[in-house]
N, C-alpha and C positions, 0 to 999 in steps of 0.2 A: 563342448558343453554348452547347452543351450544357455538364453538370459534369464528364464526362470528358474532352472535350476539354481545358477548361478548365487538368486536372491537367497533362495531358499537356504544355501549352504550359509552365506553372512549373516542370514537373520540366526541359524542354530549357536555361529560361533559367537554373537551377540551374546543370546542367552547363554552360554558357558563362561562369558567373559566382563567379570564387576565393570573393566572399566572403560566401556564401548558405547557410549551414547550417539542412539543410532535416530538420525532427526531426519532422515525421508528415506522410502518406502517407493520406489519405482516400479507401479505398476505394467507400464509398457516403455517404449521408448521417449512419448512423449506427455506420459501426465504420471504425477505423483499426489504426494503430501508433507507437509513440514509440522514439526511442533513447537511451537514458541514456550518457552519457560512456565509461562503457569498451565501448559496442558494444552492450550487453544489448538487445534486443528486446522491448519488450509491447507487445499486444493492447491497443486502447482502444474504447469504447463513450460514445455519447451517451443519457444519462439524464435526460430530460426537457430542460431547458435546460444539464446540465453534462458535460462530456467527463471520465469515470473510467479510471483503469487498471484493467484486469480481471486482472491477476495483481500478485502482490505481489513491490516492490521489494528487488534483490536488488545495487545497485552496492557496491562496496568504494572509489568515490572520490566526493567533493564533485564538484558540474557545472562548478569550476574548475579541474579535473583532477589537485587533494590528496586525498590518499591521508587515508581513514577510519581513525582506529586500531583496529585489531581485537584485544577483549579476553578472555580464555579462563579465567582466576585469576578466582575467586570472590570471594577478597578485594577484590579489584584493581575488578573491578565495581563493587562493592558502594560502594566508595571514590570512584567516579568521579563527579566535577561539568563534565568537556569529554566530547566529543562523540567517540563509540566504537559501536561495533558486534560482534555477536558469531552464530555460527551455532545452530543447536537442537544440543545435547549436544555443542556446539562439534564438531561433523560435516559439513563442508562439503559432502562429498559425498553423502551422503546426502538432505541438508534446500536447500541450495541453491536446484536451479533449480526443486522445487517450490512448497514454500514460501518462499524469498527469506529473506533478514536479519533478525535481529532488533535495532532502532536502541535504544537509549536517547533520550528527548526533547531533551537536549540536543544533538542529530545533530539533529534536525528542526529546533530554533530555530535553527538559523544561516540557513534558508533557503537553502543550497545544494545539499539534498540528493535533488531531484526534477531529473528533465532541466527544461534552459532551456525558460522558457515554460510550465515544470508548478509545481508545489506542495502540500506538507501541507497540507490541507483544516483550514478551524476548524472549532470546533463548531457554527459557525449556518451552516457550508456541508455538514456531515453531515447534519444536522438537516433541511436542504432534501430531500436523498436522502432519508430515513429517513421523512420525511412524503409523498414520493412515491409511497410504496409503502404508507402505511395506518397508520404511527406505529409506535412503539414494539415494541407488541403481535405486529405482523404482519410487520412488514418484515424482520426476521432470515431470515424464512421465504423471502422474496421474492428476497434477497441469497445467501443459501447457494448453492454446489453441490451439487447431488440429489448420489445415488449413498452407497456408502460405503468406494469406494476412499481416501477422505482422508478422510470424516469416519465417527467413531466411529458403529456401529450403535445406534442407528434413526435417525438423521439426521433430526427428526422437524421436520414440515412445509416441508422442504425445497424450493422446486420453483423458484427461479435465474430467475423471469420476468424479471427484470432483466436476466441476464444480467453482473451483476457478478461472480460467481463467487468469493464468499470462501470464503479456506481456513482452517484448522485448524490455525495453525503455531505455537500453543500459546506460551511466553513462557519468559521471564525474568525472576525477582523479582531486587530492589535485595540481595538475597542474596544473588545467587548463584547460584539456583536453576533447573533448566529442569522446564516443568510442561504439562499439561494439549494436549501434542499433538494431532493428532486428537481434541479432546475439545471445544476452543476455539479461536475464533478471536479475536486482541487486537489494534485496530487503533489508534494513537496520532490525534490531532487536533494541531494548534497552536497552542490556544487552554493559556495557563496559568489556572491556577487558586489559585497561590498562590504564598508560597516553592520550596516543595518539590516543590509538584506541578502536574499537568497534565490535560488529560480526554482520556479516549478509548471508545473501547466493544467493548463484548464481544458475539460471538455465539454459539449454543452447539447442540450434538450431541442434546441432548434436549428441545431449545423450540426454537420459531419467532420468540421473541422478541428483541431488540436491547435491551441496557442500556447506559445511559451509565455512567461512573468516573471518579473520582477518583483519579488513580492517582500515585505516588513518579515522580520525574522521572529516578532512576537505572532503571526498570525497561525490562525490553529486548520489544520489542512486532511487530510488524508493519506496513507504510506501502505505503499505496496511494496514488498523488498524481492531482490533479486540475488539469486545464486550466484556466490563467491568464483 
């Protein structure tokens, strides 16, 4: 039996079946889609042996259908030890559906905040990606989106073989603060790293290279999740 067939028949016994919540859709062997709780849609890719989101996550609830708190007060940020979200220059409309959300880690530690069956990536599951593509040095390059509709000019050794397509949706310091738009991209991990802090990494507008960080556990970042 072929693999489309194959779909065809789970997607029918789907519909015949109340209690079958069916959250990706494999188009071929190597790209799909997922749905997160309130509907949201993304594009997925198989990267070596792991299935990525290729756009960055943008729900305002937990995948048990509570509601995110979403916070805009700098103070209020800065303050915060539970699990909150915020948009780039608190602009939904604007930053949204391109770039997605910006989590604080405490949003990623509860483990609720990937559609069922996904999850915040550690850092020795980044690490896997990040060595697929040539380590440190190169793979930023590999991950980027070319072009420089979203990333700051020169976008320099950009070229997306991957097909992850990170973007540029710049952060939030434990400040307060919104920064580096189009200039970086900051993707959180769910590995901690201390009291305080957590690791994730950076890519950036005029390297091809990937860094890992140390980064404050109230800072507000970007999350791509990864198949279970």
């Amino acid at each position: 039996m072929n693999f489309k067939l194959k779909v065809l028949i789970f997607l029918f016994l789907c519909l015949i079946t109340l209690g079958c919540d069916q959250t990706e859709i494999t188009v071929d062997n190597n790209i799909g889609t997922v749905t997160d709780y309130e509907g949201n849609s993304y594009n997925t890719i198989k990267i070596g042996t792991q299935w990525w989101m290729v756009e960055n996550l943008k729900t305002k609830r937990f995948n048990d259908g509570t509601d995110i708190p979403v916070v805009t007060d700098d103070t209020a940020w800065g303050n915060m030890s539970n699990p909150c979200y915020c948009w780039y220059n608190n602009d939904e409309v604007s930053y949204m559906e391109e770039y997605g959300a910006l989590y604080n880690w405490y949003t990623v530690n509860t483990g609720k905040l990937c559609p069922a069956g996904w999850h915040v990536p550690t850092k020795a599951e980044w690490k896997i990606l990040i060595d697929y593509y040539g380590g440190n040095e190169v793979a930023g390059g590999r991950l980027k989106e070319t072009g420089t509709v979203h990333w700051r000019d020169p976008n320099t050794n950009a070229y997306n073989e991957s097909g992850y397509t990170a973007l540029p949706g710049g952060g939030r310091t434990y400040k307060g603060v919104f920064d580096n738009i189009n200039s970086c991209g900051f993707y959180w991990s769910s590995s901690e790293s201390g009291t305080g802090g957590a690791w994730g990494w950076i890519l950036y507008y005029n390297s091809g290279i990937i860094k890992e960080f140390n980064f404050d556990k109230r800072d507000g970042f970007s999350v791509r999740c990864l198949r279970d």
